[in-house]
FITORDREN-541966 format. One record per residue: residue in three letters; x, y, z of N, C-alpha, C, O in turn. Coordinates in steps of 0.001 Angstrom, whole numbers, always signed. Layout:
BEGIN
+------+---------+---------+---------+---------+---------+---------+---------+---------+---------+---------+---------+---------+
: type :     n.x :     n.y :     n.z :    ca.x :    ca.y :    ca.z :     c.x :     c.y :     c.z :     o.x :     o.y :     o.z :
+------+---------+---------+---------+---------+---------+---------+---------+---------+---------+---------+---------+---------+
:  ALA :       X :       Y :       Z :       X :       Y :       Z :       X :       Y :       Z :       X :       Y :       Z :
...
+------+---------+---------+---------+---------+---------+---------+---------+---------+---------+---------+---------+---------+
***
This chain:
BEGIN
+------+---------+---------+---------+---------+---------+---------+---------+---------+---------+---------+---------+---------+
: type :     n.x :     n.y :     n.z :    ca.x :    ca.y :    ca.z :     c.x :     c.y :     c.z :     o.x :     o.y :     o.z :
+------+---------+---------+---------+---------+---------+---------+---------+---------+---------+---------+---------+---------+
:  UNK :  +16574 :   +1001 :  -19054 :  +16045 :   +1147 :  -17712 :  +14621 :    +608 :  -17672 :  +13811 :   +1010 :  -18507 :
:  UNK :  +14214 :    -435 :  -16583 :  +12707 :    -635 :  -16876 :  +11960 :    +276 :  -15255 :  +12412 :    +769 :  -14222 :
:  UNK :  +10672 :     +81 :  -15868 :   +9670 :    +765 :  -14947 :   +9753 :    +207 :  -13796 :  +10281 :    -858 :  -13476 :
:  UNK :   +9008 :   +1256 :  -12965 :   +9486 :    +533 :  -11338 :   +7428 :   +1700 :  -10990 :   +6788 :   +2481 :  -11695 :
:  UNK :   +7198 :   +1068 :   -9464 :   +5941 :   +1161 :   -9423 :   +5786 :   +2811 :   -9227 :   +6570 :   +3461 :   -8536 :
:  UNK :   +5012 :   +3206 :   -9714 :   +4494 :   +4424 :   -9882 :   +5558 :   +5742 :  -10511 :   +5694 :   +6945 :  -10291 :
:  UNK :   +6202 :   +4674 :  -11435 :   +7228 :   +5611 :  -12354 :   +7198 :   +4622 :  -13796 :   +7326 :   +3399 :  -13737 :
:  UNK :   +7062 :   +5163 :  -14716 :   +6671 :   +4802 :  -16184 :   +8026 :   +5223 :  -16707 :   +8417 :   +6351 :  -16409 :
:  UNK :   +8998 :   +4222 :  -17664 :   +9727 :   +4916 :  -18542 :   +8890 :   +5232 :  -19898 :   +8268 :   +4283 :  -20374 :
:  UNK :   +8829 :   +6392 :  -20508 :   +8656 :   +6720 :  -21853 :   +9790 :   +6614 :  -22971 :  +10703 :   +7437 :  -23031 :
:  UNK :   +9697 :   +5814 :  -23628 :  +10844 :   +6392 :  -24923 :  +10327 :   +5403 :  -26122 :  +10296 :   +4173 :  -26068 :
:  UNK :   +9960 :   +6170 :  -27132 :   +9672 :   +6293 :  -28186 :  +10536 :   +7095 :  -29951 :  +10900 :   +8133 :  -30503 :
:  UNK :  +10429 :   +5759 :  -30068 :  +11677 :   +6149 :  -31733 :  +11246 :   +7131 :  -32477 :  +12042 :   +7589 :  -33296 :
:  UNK :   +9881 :   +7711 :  -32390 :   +8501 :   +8900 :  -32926 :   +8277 :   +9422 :  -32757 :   +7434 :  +10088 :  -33357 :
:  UNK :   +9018 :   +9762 :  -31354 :   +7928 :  +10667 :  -30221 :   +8809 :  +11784 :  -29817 :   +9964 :  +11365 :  -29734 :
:  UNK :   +8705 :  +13227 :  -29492 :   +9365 :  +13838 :  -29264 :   +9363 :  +13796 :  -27794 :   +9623 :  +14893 :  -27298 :
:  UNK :   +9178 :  +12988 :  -27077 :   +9304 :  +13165 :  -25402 :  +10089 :  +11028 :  -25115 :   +9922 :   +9851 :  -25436 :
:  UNK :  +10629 :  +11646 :  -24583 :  +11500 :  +10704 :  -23337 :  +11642 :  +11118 :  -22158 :  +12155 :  +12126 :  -21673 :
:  UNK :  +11155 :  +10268 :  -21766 :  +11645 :  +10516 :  -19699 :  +10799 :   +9266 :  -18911 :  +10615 :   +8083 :  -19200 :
:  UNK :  +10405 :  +10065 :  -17845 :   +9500 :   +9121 :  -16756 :   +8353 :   +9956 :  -16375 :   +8424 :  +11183 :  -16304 :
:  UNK :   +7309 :   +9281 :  -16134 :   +6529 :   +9613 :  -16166 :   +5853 :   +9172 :  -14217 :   +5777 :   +8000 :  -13848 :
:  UNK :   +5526 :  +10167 :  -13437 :   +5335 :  +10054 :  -11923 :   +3801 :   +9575 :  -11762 :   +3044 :  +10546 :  -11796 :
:  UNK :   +3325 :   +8689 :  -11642 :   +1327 :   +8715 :  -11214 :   +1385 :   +7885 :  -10169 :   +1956 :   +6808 :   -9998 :
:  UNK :    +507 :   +8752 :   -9302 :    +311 :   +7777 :   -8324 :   -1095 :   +8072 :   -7785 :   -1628 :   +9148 :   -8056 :
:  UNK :   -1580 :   +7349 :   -7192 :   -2988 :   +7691 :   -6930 :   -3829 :   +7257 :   -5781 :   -4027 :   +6042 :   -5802 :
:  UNK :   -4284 :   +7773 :   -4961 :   -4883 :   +7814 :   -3555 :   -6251 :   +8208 :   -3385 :   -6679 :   +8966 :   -4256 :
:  UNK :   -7206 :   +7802 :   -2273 :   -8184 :   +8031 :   -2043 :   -9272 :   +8593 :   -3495 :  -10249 :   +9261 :   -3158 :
:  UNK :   -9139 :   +8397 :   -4608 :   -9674 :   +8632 :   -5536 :   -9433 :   +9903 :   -6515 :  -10123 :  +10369 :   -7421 :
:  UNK :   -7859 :  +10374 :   -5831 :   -7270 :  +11294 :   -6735 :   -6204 :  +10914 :   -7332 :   -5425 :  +10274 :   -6625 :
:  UNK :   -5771 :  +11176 :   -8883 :   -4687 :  +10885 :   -9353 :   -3786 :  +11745 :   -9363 :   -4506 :  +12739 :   -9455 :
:  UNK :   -2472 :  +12250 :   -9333 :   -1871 :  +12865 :   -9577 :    -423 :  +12531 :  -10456 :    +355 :  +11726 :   -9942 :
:  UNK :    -116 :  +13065 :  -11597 :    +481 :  +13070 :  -12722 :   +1706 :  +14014 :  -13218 :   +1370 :  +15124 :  -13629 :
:  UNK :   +3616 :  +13575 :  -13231 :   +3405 :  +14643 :  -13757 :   +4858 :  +14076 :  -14005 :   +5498 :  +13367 :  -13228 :
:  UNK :   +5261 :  +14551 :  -15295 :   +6543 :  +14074 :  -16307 :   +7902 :  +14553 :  -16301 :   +8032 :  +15775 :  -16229 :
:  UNK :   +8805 :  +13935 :  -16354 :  +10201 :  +13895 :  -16007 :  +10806 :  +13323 :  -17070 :  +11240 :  +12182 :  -17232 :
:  UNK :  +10763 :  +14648 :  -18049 :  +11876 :  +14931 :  -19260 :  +13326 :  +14571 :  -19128 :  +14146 :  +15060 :  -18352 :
:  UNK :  +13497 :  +13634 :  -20020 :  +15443 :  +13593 :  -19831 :  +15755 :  +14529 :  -20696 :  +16869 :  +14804 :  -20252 :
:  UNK :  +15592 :  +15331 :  -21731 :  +16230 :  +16387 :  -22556 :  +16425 :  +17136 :  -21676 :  +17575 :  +17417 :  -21338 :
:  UNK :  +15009 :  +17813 :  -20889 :  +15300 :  +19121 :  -19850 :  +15915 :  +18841 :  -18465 :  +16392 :  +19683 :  -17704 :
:  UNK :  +15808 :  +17331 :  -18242 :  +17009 :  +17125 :  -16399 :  +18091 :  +16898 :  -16897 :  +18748 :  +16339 :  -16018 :
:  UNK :  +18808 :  +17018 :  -17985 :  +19881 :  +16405 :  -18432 :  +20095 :  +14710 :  -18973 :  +21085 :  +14287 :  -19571 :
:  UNK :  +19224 :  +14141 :  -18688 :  +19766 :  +12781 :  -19134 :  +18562 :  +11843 :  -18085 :  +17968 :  +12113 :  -17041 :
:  UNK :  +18602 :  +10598 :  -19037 :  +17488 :   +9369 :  -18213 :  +18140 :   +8996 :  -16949 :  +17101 :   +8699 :  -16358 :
:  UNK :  +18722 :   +8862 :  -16402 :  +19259 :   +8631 :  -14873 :  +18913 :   +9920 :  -14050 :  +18455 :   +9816 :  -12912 :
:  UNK :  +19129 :  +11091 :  -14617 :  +19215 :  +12170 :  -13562 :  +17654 :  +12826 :  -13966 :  +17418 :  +13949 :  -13521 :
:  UNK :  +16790 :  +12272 :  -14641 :  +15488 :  +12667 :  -14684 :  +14928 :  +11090 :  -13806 :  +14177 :  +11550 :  -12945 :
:  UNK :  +14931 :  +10151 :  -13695 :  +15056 :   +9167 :  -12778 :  +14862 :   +9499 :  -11530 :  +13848 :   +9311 :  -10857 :
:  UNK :  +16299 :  +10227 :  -11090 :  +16717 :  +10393 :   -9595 :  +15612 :  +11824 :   -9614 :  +15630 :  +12076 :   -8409 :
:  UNK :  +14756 :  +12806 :  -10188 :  +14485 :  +13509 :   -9464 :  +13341 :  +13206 :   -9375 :  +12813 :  +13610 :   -8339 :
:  UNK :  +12196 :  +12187 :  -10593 :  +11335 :  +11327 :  -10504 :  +11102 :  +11002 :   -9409 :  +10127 :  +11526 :   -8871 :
:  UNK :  +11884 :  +10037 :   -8674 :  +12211 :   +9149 :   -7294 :  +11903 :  +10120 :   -6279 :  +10916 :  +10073 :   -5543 :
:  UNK :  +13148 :  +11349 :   -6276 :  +12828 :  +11828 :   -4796 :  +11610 :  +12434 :   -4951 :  +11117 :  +12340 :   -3828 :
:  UNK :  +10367 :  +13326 :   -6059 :   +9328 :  +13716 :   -6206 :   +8443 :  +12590 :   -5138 :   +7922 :  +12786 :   -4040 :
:  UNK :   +8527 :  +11505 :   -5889 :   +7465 :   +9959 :   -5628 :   +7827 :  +10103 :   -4188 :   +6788 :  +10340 :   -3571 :
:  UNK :   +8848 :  +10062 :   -3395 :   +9319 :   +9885 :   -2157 :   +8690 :  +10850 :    -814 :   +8179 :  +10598 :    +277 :
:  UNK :   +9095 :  +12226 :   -1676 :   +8081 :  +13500 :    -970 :   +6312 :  +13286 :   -1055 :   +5602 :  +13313 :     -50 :
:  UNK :   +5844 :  +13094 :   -2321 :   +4405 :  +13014 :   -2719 :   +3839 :  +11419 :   -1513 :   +2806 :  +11431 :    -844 :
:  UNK :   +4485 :  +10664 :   -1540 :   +4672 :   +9408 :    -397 :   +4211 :  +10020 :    +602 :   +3086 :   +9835 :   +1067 :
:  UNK :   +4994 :  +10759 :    +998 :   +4967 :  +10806 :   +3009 :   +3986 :  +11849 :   +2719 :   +3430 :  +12025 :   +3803 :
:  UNK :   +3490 :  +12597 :   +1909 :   +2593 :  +13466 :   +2379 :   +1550 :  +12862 :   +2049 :    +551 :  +13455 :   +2455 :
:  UNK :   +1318 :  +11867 :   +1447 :    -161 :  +11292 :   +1149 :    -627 :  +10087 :   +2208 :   -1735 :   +9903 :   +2712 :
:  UNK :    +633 :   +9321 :   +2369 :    +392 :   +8199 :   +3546 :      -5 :   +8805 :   +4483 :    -746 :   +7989 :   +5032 :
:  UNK :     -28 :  +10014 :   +5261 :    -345 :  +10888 :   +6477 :   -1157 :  +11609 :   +6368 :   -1308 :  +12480 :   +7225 :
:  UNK :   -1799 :  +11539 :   +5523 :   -2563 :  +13013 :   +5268 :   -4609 :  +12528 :   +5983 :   -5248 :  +11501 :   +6208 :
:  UNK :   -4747 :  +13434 :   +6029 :   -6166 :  +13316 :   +6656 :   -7275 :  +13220 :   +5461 :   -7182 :  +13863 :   +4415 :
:  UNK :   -8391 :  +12277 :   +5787 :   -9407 :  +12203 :   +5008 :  -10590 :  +12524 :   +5475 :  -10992 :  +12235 :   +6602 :
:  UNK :  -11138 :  +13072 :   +4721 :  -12617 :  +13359 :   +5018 :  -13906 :  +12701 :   +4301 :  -13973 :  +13238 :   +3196 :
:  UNK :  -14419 :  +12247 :   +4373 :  -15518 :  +10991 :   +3650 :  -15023 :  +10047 :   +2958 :  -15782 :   +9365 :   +2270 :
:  UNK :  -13334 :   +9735 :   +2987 :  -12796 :   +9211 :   +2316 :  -12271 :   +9446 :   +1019 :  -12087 :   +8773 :      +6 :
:  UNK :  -12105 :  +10516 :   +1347 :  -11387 :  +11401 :    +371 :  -10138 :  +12541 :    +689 :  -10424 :  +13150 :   +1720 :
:  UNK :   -8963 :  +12958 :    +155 :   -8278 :  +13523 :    +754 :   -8318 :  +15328 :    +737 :   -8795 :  +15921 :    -231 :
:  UNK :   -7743 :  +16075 :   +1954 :   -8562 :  +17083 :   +2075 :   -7829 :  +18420 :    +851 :   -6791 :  +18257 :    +211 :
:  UNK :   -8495 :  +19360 :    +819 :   -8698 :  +20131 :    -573 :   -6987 :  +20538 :    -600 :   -6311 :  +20567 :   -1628 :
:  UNK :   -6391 :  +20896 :   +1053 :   -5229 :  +21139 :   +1291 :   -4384 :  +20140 :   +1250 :   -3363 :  +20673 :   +1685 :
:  UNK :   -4074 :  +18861 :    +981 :   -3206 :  +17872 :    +698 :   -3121 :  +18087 :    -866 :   -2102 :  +18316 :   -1517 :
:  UNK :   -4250 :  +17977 :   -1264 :   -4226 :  +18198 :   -2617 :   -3276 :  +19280 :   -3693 :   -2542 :  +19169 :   -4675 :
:  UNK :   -3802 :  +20325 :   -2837 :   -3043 :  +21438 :   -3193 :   -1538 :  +21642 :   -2787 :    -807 :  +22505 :   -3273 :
:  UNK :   -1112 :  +20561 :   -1652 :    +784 :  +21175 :   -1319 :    +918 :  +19864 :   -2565 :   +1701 :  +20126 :   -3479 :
:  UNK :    +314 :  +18716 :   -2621 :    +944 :  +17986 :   -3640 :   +1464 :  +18245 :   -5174 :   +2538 :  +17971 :   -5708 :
:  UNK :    +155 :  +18947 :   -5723 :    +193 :  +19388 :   -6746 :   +1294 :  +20970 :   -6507 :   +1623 :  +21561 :   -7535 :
:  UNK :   +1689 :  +21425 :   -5380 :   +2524 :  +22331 :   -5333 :   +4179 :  +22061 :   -5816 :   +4985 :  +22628 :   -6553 :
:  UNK :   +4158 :  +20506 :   -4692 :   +5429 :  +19868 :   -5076 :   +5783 :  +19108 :   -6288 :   +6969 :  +19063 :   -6616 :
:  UNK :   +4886 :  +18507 :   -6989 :   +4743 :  +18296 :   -8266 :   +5178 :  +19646 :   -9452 :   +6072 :  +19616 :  -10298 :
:  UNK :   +4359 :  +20596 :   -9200 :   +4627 :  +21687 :  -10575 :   +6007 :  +22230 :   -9799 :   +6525 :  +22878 :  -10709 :
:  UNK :   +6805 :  +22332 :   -8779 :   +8218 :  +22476 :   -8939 :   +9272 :  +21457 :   -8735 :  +10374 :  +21668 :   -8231 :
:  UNK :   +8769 :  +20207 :   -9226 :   +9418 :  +19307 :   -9410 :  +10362 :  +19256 :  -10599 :  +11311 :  +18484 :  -10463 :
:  UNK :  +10302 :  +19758 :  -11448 :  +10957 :  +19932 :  -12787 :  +11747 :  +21242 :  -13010 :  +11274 :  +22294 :  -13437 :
:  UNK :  +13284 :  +20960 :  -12579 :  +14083 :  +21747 :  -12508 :  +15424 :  +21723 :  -14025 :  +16385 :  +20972 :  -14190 :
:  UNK :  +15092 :  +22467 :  -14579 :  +16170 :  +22291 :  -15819 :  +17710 :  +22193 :  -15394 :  +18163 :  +22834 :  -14446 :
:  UNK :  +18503 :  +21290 :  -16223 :  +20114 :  +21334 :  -15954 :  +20719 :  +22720 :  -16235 :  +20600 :  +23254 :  -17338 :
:  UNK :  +21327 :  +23248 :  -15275 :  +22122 :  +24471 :  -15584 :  +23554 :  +24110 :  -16705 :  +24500 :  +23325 :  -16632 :
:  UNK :  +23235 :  +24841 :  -17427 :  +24583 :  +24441 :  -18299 :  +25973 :  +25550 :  -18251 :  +26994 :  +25288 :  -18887 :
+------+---------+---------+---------+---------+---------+---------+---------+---------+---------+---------+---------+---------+
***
Protein backbone atom coordinates (compact mmCIF):
# COMPACT_ATOMS: atom_id res chain seq x y z
CA UNK A 1 0.00 0.00 0.00
CA UNK A 2 1.69 3.42 -0.64
CA UNK A 3 1.14 6.75 1.23
CA UNK A 4 -1.48 9.04 0.23
CA UNK A 5 -1.47 12.89 1.59
CA UNK A 6 -1.68 13.27 5.16
CA UNK A 7 -1.58 9.46 5.86
CA UNK A 8 1.99 7.80 6.23
CA UNK A 9 2.27 3.97 5.82
CA UNK A 10 4.66 2.61 8.62
CA UNK A 11 6.10 -0.88 8.28
CA UNK A 12 9.25 -1.83 9.37
CA UNK A 13 11.07 -5.48 9.38
CA UNK A 14 12.48 -4.07 13.27
CA UNK A 15 9.97 -2.31 14.43
CA UNK A 16 7.27 -3.39 16.58
CA UNK A 17 4.57 -0.98 15.07
CA UNK A 18 2.85 -1.14 11.58
CA UNK A 19 0.03 0.89 10.50
CA UNK A 20 -0.65 4.54 9.29
CA UNK A 21 0.16 7.17 10.64
CA UNK A 22 -2.73 10.53 10.45
CA UNK A 23 -0.78 14.35 10.47
CA UNK A 24 -2.15 16.99 9.29
CA UNK A 25 -1.58 20.45 10.04
CA UNK A 26 -3.32 23.91 10.01
CA UNK A 27 -2.95 27.39 11.01
CA UNK A 28 0.26 26.44 12.90
CA UNK A 29 -1.04 23.41 14.76
CA UNK A 30 -0.11 19.89 14.10
CA UNK A 31 -2.11 17.21 14.96
CA UNK A 32 -0.90 13.47 15.07
CA UNK A 33 -2.15 10.29 15.72
CA UNK A 34 -1.50 6.39 14.71
CA UNK A 35 -3.46 3.67 13.20
CA UNK A 36 -2.16 0.28 14.32
CA UNK A 37 -2.95 -2.69 11.99
CA UNK A 38 -2.32 -5.34 14.90
CA UNK A 39 -5.04 -3.44 17.06
CA UNK A 40 -7.77 -2.48 13.83
CA UNK A 41 -7.33 -5.85 12.66
CA UNK A 42 -5.30 -5.60 9.58
CA UNK A 43 -3.55 -2.72 7.07
CA UNK A 44 -6.73 -2.07 4.99
CA UNK A 45 -9.12 -1.82 7.90
CA UNK A 46 -6.61 0.42 9.92
CA UNK A 47 -6.50 2.42 6.45
CA UNK A 48 -10.27 2.77 6.22
CA UNK A 49 -10.50 4.14 9.80
CA UNK A 50 -7.28 6.38 9.17
CA UNK A 51 -9.35 7.89 6.13
CA UNK A 52 -12.65 8.44 7.75
CA UNK A 53 -10.57 10.12 11.02
CA UNK A 54 -8.63 12.52 8.13
CA UNK A 55 -12.20 13.08 6.59
CA UNK A 56 -13.94 14.20 10.02
CA UNK A 57 -10.58 16.19 11.28
CA UNK A 58 -11.10 17.89 7.37
CA UNK A 59 -14.44 19.42 7.72
CA UNK A 60 -13.82 20.53 11.11
CA UNK A 61 -10.66 22.35 10.40
CA UNK A 62 -11.58 23.79 6.84
CA UNK A 63 -14.55 25.67 8.84
CA UNK A 64 -13.35 26.40 11.82
CA UNK A 65 -12.78 30.04 13.03
CA UNK A 66 -9.46 31.83 13.55
CA UNK A 67 -8.35 34.22 15.72
CA UNK A 68 -4.92 36.10 14.91
CA UNK A 69 -4.53 33.42 12.66
CA UNK A 70 -4.57 30.83 14.61
CA UNK A 71 -7.23 28.24 15.36
CA UNK A 72 -9.52 28.69 18.37
CA UNK A 73 -8.59 26.78 21.81
CA UNK A 74 -12.14 24.94 21.06
CA UNK A 75 -11.40 23.49 17.54
CA UNK A 76 -8.45 22.32 18.97
CA UNK A 77 -9.86 20.54 21.63
CA UNK A 78 -13.09 18.62 19.61
CA UNK A 79 -10.11 17.63 17.21
CA UNK A 80 -7.88 16.20 19.48
CA UNK A 81 -11.29 14.71 21.00
CA UNK A 82 -11.95 12.93 17.69
CA UNK A 83 -8.51 11.86 17.26
CA UNK A 84 -8.00 10.08 20.92
CA UNK A 85 -11.34 8.05 19.99
CA UNK A 86 -10.32 7.31 16.81
CA UNK A 87 -8.70 4.01 17.64
CA UNK A 88 -11.17 1.40 18.12
CA UNK A 89 -9.84 -2.28 18.67
CA UNK A 90 -11.30 -5.35 16.46
CA UNK A 91 -13.81 -7.22 18.51
CA UNK A 92 -12.90 -10.76 18.26
Amino acid sequence: MKSKRNLTRFTYENSAFEGWRLCISRAGTTFTRYFPDRKLGGARKALKAAEATLEEVKGILDGARRVNGKLTATTIRKVEKILKNAVKPVEK
